[in-house]
C-alpha positions as a printed Julia matrix, in Angstrom:
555×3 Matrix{Float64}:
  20.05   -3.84    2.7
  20.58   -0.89    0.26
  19.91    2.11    2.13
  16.81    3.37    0.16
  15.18    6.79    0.12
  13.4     4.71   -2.54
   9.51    5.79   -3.06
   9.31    2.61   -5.22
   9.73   -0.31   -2.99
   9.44   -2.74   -6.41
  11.64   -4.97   -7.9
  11.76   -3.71  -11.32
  11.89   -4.12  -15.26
  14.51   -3.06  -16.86
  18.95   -2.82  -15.95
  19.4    -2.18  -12.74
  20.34    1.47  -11.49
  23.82    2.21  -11.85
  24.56    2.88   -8.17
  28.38    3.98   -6.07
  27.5     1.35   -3.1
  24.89   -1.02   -1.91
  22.83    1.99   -0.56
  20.27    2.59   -3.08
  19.55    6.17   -3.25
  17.42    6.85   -6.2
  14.57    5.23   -7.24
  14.8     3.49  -10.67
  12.91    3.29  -13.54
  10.54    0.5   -14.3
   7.08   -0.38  -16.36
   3.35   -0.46  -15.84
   0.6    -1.19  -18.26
  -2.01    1.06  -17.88
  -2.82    4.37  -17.56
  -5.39    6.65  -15.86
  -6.78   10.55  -16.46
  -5.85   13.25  -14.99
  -6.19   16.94  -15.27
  -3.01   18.99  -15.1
  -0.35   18.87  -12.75
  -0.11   21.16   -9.72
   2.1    24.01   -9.21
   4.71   23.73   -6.92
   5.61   20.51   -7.13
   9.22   18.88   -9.0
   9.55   19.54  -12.13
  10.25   16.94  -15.45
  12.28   15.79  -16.23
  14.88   16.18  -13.42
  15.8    13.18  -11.35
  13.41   11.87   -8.78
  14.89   10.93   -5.75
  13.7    12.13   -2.72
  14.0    11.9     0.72
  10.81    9.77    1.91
   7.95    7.73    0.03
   4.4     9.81    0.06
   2.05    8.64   -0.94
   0.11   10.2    -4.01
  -2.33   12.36   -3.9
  -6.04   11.47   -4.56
  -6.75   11.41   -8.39
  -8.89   14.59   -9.79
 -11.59   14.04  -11.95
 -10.88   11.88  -14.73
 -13.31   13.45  -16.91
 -11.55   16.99  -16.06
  -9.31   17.84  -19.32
  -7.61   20.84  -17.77
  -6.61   23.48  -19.86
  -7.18   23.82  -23.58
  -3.86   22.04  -24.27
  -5.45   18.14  -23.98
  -6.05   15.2   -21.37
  -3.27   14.68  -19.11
  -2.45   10.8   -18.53
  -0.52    9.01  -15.62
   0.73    5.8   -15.71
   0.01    3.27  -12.8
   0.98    0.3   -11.5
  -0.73   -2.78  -13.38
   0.11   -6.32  -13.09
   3.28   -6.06  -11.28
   5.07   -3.68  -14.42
   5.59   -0.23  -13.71
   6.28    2.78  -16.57
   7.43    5.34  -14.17
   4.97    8.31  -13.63
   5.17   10.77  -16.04
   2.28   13.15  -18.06
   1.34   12.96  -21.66
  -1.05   15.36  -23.52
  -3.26   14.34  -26.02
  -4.49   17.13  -28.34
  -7.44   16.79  -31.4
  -5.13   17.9   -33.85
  -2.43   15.51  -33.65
  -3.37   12.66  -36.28
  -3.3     9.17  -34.86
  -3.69   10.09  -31.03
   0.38   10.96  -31.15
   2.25   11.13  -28.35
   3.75   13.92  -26.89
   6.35   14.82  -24.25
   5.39   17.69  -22.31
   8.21   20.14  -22.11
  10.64   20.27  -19.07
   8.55   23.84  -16.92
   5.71   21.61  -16.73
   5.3    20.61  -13.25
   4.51   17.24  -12.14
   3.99   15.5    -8.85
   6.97   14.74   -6.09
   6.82   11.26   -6.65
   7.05   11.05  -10.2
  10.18    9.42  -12.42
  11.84   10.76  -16.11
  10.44    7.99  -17.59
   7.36    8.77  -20.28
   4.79    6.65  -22.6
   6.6     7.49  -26.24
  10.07    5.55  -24.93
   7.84    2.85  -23.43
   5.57    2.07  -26.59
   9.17    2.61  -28.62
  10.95   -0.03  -26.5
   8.41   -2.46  -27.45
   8.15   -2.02  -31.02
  12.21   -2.47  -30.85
  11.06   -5.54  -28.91
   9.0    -6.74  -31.82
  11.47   -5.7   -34.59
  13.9    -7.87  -32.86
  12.23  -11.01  -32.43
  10.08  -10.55  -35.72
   7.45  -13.22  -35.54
   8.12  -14.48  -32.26
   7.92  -11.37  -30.51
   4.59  -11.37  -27.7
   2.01   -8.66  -29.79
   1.93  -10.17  -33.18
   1.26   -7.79  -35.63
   0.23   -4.95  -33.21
   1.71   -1.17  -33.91
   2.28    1.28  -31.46
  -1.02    2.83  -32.09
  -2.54   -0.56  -31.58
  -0.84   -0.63  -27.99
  -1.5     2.72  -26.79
  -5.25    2.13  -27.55
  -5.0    -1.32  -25.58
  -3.35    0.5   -22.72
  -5.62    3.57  -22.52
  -8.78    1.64  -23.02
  -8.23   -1.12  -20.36
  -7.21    1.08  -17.45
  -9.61    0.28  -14.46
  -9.96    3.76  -12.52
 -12.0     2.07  -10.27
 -12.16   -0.27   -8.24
 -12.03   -3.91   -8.78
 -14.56   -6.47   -7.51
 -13.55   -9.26   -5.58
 -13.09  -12.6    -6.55
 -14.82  -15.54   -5.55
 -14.0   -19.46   -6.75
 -17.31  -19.06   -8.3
 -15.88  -16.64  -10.85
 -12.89  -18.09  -11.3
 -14.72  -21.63  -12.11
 -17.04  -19.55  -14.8
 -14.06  -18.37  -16.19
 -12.54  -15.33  -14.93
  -9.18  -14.67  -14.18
  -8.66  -14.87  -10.17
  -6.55  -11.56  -10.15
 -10.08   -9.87  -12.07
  -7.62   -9.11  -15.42
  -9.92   -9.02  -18.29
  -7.5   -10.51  -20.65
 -10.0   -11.32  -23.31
 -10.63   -7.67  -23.79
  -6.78   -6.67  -24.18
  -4.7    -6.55  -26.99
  -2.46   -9.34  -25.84
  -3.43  -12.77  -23.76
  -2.24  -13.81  -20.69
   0.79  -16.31  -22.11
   1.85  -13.07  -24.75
   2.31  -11.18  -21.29
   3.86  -13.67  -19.37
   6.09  -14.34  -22.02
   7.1   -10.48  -22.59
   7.64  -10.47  -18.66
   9.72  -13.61  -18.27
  12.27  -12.04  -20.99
  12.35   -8.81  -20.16
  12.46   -8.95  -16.58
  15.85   -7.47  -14.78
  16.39   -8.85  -11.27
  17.73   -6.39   -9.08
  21.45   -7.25   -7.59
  23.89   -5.92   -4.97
  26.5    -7.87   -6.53
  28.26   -9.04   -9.7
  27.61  -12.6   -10.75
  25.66  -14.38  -13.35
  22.68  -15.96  -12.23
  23.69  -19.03  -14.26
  25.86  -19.4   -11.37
  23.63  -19.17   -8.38
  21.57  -21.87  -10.61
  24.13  -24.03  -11.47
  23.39  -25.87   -7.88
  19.44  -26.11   -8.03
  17.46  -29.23   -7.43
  15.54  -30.26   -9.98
  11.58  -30.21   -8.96
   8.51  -30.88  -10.12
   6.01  -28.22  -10.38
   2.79  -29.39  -11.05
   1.71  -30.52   -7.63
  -1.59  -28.49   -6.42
  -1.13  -28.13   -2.85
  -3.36  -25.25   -2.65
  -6.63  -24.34   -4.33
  -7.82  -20.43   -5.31
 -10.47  -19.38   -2.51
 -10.81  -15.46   -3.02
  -9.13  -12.56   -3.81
 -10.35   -9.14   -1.8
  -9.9    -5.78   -2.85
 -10.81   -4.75    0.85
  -7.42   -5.7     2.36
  -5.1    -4.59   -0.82
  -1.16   -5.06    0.93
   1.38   -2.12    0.27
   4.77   -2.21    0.04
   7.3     0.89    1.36
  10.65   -0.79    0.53
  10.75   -3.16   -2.12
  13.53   -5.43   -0.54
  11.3    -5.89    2.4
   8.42   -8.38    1.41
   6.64   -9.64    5.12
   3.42   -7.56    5.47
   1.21  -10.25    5.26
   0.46  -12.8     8.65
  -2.34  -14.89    8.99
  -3.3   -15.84   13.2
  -6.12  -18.39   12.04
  -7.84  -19.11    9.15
 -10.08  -16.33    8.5
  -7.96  -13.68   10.53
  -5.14  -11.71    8.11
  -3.32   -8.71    9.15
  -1.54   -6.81    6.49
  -0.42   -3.23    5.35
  -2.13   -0.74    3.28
  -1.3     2.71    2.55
   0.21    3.01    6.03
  -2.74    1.8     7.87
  -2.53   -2.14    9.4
  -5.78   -3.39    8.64
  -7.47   -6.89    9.75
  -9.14   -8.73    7.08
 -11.83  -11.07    8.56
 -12.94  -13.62    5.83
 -15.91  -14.84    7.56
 -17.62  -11.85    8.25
 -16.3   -10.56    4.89
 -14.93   -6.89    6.84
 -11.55   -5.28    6.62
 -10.94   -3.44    9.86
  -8.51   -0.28   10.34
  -6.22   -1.15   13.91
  -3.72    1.44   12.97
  -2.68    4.1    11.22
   0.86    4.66   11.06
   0.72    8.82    9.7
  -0.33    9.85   12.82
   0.66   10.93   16.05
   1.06    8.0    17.9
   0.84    8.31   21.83
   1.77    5.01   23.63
   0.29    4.29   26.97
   2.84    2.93   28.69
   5.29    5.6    29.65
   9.27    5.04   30.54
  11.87    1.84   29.8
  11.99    4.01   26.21
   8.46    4.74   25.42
   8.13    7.64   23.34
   5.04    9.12   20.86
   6.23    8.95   16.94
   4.55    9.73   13.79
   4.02    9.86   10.1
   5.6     6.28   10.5
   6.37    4.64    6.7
   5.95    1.04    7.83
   8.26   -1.19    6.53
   7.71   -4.6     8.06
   5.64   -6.48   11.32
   5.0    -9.43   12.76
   2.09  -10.94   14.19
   1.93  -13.37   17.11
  -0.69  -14.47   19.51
  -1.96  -11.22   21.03
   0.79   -8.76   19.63
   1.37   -7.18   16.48
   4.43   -5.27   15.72
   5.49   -2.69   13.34
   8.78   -1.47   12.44
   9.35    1.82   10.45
  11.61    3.25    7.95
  13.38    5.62   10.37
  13.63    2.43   13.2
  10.4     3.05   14.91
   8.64    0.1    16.91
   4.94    0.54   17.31
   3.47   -2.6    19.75
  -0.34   -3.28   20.45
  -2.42   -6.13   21.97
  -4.7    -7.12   19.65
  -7.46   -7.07   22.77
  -6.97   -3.31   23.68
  -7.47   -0.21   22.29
  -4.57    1.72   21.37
  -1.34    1.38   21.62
   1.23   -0.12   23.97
   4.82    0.93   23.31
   6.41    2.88   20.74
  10.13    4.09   20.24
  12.77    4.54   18.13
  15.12    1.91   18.76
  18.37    4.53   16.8
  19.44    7.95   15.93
  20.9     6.55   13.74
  20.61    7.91    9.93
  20.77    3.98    8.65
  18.13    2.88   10.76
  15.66    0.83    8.79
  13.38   -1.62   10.44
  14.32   -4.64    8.6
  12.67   -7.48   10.27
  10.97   -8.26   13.78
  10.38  -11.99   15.44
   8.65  -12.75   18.48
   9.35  -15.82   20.36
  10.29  -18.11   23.2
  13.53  -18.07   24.94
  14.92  -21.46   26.19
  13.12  -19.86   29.8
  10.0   -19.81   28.7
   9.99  -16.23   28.27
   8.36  -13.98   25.53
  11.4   -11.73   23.41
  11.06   -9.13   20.26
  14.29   -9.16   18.59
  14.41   -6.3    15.72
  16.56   -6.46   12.72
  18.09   -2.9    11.51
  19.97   -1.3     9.17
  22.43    0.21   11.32
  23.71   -3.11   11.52
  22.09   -4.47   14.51
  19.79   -6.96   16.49
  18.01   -5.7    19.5
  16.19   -7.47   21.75
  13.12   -6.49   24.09
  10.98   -8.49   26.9
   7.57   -7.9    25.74
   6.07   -7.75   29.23
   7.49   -4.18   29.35
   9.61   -3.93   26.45
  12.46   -3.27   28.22
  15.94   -3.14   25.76
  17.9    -6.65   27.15
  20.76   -7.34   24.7
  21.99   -4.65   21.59
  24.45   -7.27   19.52
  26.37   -5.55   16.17
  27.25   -7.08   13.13
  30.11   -5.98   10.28
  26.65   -5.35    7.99
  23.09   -4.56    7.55
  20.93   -6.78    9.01
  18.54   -7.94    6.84
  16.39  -10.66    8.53
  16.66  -12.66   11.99
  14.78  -15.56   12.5
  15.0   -17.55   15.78
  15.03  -21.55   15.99
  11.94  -22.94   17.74
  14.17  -23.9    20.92
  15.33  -20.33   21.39
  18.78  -21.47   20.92
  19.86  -19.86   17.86
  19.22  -16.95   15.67
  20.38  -17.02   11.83
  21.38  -13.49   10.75
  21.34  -12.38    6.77
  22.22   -9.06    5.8
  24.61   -6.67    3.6
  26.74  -10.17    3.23
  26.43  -13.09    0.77
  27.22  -15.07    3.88
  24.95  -15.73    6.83
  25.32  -16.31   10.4
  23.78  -19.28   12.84
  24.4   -16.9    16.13
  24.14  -17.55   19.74
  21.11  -15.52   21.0
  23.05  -15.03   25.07
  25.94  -13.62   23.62
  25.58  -12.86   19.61
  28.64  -14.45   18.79
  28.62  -16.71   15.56
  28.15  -20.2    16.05
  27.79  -21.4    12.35
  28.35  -19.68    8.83
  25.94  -19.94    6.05
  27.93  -19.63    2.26
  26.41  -20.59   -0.24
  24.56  -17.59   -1.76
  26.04  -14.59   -4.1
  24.23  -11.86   -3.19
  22.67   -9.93   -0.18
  19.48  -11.94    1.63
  16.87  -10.93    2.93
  14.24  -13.79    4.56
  14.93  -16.74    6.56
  12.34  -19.62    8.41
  12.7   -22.86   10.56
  11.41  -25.69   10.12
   9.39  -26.97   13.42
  11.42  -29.63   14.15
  14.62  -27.56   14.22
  16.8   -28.71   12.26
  16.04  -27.45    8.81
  16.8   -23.59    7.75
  15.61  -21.86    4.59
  17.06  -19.05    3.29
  16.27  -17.05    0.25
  18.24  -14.49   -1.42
  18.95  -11.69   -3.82
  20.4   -14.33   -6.17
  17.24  -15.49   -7.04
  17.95  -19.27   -5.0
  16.51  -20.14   -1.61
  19.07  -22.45    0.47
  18.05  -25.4     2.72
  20.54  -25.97    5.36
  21.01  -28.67    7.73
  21.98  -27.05   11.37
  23.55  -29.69   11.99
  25.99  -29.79    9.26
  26.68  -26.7     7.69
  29.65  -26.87    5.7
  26.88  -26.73    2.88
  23.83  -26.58    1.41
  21.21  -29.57    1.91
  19.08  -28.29   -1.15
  19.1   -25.58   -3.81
  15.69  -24.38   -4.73
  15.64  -21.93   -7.75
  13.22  -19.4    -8.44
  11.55  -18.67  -11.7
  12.66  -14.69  -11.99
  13.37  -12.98   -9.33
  15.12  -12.65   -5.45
  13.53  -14.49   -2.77
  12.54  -12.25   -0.59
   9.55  -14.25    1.81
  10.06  -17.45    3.06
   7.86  -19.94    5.24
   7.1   -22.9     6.87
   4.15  -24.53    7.48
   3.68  -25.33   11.09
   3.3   -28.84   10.49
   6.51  -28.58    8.88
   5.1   -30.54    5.59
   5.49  -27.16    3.35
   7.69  -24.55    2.55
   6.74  -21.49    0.67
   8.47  -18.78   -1.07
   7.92  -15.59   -2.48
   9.76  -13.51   -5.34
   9.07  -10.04   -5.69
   6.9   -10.44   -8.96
   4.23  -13.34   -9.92
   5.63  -16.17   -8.65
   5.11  -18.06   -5.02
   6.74  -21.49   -5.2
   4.96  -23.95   -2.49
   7.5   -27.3    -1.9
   6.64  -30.61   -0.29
   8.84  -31.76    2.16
   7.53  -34.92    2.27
   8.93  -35.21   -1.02
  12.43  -34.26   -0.17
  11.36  -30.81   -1.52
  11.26  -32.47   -4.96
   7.55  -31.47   -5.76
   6.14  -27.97   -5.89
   3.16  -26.3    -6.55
   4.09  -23.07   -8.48
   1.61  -19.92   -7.93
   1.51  -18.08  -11.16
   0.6   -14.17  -10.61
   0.78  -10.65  -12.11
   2.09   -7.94   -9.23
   4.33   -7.27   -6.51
   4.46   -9.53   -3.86
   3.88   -7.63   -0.36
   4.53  -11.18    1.78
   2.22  -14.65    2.06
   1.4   -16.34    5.49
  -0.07  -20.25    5.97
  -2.76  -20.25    8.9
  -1.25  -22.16   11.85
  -3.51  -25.24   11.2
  -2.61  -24.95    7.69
  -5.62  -24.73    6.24
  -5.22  -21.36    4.65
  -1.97  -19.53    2.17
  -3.17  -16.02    1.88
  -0.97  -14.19   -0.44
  -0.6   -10.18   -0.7
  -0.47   -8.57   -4.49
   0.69   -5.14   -3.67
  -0.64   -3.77   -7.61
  -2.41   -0.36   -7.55
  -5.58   -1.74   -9.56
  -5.15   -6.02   -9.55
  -3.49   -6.14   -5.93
  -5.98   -7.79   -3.32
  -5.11  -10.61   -0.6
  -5.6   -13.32   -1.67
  -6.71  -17.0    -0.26
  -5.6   -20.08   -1.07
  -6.98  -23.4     0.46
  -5.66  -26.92    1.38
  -6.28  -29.1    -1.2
  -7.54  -32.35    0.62
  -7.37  -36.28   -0.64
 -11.02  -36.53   -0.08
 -13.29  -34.0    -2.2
 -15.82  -33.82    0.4
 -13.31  -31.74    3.05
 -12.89  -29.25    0.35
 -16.28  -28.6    -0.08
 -16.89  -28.1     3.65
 -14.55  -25.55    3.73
């Protein structure tokens, strides 16, 4: 994957950074509605409107008084990230004696915070009146001005905040995310529509996407699979990369572990309680000692897995940090490379053909490690002409399928990591990968906006071609009864297929937000879904639609 000092981990609006290689160095620019108060910046910090890459994500600082207007000069304002669109940070000042709230660009001395981009509200509330200019009457905002929009975007900022949501609400009428459309300038469909055309999906590579389309299955989309259950503000996923999309897992029904602001909480829907297991800033001291162990700290978690009693975390600089989920503390933590590339990509626990438990770990120095997790002792170090991406092992043990800096995967021998199979299909990097249970099926989804069913049997090509509605693929899942298959872009949209139907019927999820990673229950009941949005993110539930009305109600 690119190699990302990236603060952002988003998908974004807008062209795609003009980078030298696949490494992504700089974090782009790209939108947010809304906007929050804040008083004026402090000193010692980067100043606008120089460039804003950086060496790690941090996260921001906590918000001063909103009610605190600073210095004579007027009300700073911030933008934040609202329904999935982000305006890069910047600072604004509004003064009484500019006419018609006007907006001004502060000049270059002032300071602003580390994190911040060059990006500022006047371009943003210019690029959409171009928008409306250009498609007249058709254009999303009607007759709205750019006074019209700032208003709508200052007025409907929620500093605090938001409730949860129950199916209760949503059946009186209230959006399931908590977006009080009726109170903004522009409806839900106006903002969907602005979205769908002015979205930009980020690439590694040169194609058209009418290519990687040209293959895709035609499906049907209005099956319900899944009903809305509850959205909770008390277990709000974060993201730290935004090619890496699998911080959300699900170990029953009601029990969710996820990410937030470096801390891996557990979300309990019964009882209703979000509990703190870990948090990743500081100084972790394993208690096992040797075969590697080591303390780390101020880890920026980038993706984990959950299975039976362990949860794992990988970090941004290749830390592993292992607990049982029935002790306190944890286990084993190391860092698997010295390596400046060394990016926790993605970590699977599973069987081997022996019966015995393995961790392999995915990295961006281009390598698969795997550990016994007994011990976590280092058993086999395979390395590939790429990043690796994403590994995902075949429920028999028998195979691993490798994505990474590559349109091409890999089906690879897990006792030797030689190749057994090639994937091609895809044009662009990829990034998730799943089994179906009984083996034979592999899904694949990729930067070219396409995920790719493959039949291990045959492989010379694709079995199916399932296209998303704007962005990469970057989660994908099976149910463990094998009937569904779901996948995740990085904005808005989860795409749930039916199997049963030869993948010819899905039930499309239609959000606002970044997608932090979605997880079925293992008995299926339950698709929880993370929304990684700074004031409409929450986890939330989705249930099993049943044939018989009376099993939903007993749920």
């Amino acid at each position: 994957m690119g190699h990302a000092h990236c603060a952002h981990p988003f998908d974004w609006v807008g062209p795609p950074p003009r980078v030298a290689s696949s490494r992504l160095t700089s974090p782009p620019s790209f939108p947010v509605l809304g906007l929050r108060l804040a008083s004026s910046p402090k000193p010692g910090k980067k100043k606008f409107p120089n460039s804003a890459a950086h060496s790690s994500p941090r996260a921001p600082e906590s918000s001063p008084d909103p009610l605190d207007r600073g210095e004579s000069s007027g009300i700073w304002l911030r933008t934040r990230v609202v329904c999935g669109l982000r305006f890069a940070e910047f600072v604004v000042v509004l003064r009484p004696d500019w006419p018609d709230c006007s907006v001004a660009v502060p000049p270059e001395e002032e300071i602003m915070d580390e994190f911040e981009l060059e990006d500022n509200l006047e371009f943003i509330l210019q690029s959409i009146q171009e928008l409306m200019e250009d498609q007249g009457d058709d254009n999303p905002f009607g007759e709205a001005n750019q006074n019209e929009l700032f208003e709508s975007l200052v007025n409907y900022d929620q500093e605090n905040m938001m409730p949860d949501v129950s199916v209760a609400d949503v059946a009186a009428g209230k959006d399931m995310q908590g977006i009080p459309w009726d109170k903004m300038l522009f409806g839900r469909d106006q903002y969907r529509d602005m979205k769908m055309k002015n979205y930009r999906n980020y690439q590694n590579l040169s194609y058209a996407r009418e290519d990687a389309l040209e293959e895709c299955k035609q499906v049907e989309k209005d099956s319900p699979y899944y009903d809305f259950h509850y959205n909770t503000r008390r277990a709000r996923p974060s993201i730290i990369h935004f090619q890496l999309r699998n911080l959300v897992w699900a170990t029953t029904k009601h029990d969710v572990y996820t990410m937030h602001n470096q801390s891996v909480t557990h979300w309990s829907s019964l009882d209703q309680i979000s509990t703190e297991l870990i948090n990743a800033d500081d100084c972790i001291v394993p208690k096992q000692r040797g075969h590697g162990s080591q303390s780390v700290a101020m880890v920026q978690v980038t993706t984990m897995t959950v299975d039976s009693n362990l949860l794992v975390l990988g970090g941004f600089q290749g830390e592993l940090i292992c607990k049982r989920l029935d002790d306190d503390g944890v286990v084993f933590s190391t860092r698997v490379t010295d390596d400046e590339n060394a990016i926790t990509n993605s970590l699977e626990i599973y069987q081997d053909p022996n019966g015995s438990r393995r961790l392999a770990a995915a990295n961006n120095d281009s390598s698969i490690r795997i550990f016994d997790i007994e011990y976590f002792d280092l058993l086999k170090h395979y390395t590939f002409p790429w990043s690796v991406n994403s590994v995902s092992v075949s429920p028999n043990g028998k195979m691993f399928a490798v994505l990474g800096d590559h349109e091409d995967g890999l089906v690879v021998d897990p006792n030797c990591g030689e190749a057994i199979g090639s994937l091609k299909g895809h044009l662009d990097y990829s990034f998730a990968s799943a089994w179906h249970p009984d083996g034979n099926i592999l899904a694949t989804g990729s930067q070219d906006t396409t995920c790719r069913l493959w039949d291990i049997r045959n492989l010379s090509q694709s079995l199916a071609v399932l296209g998303g509605r704007m962005g990469s693929i970057r989660c994908v899942k099976f149910s463990s009864d094998g009937r569904f298959l779901a996948t995740a872009e990085p904005v808005d949209f989860v795409h749930i297929y039916d199997s049963f139907a030869d993948y010819g019927k899905s039930h499309e999820i239609d959000l606002f937000g970044e997608i932090a990673g979605l997880s079925f229950s293992p008995d299926t009941e339950a698709l929880y879904v993370g929304i990684a949005d700074q004031t409409y993110g929450g986890l939330i539930e989705f249930t099993k639609r049943h044939q018989h009305h009376y099993l939903n109600s007993l749920w």
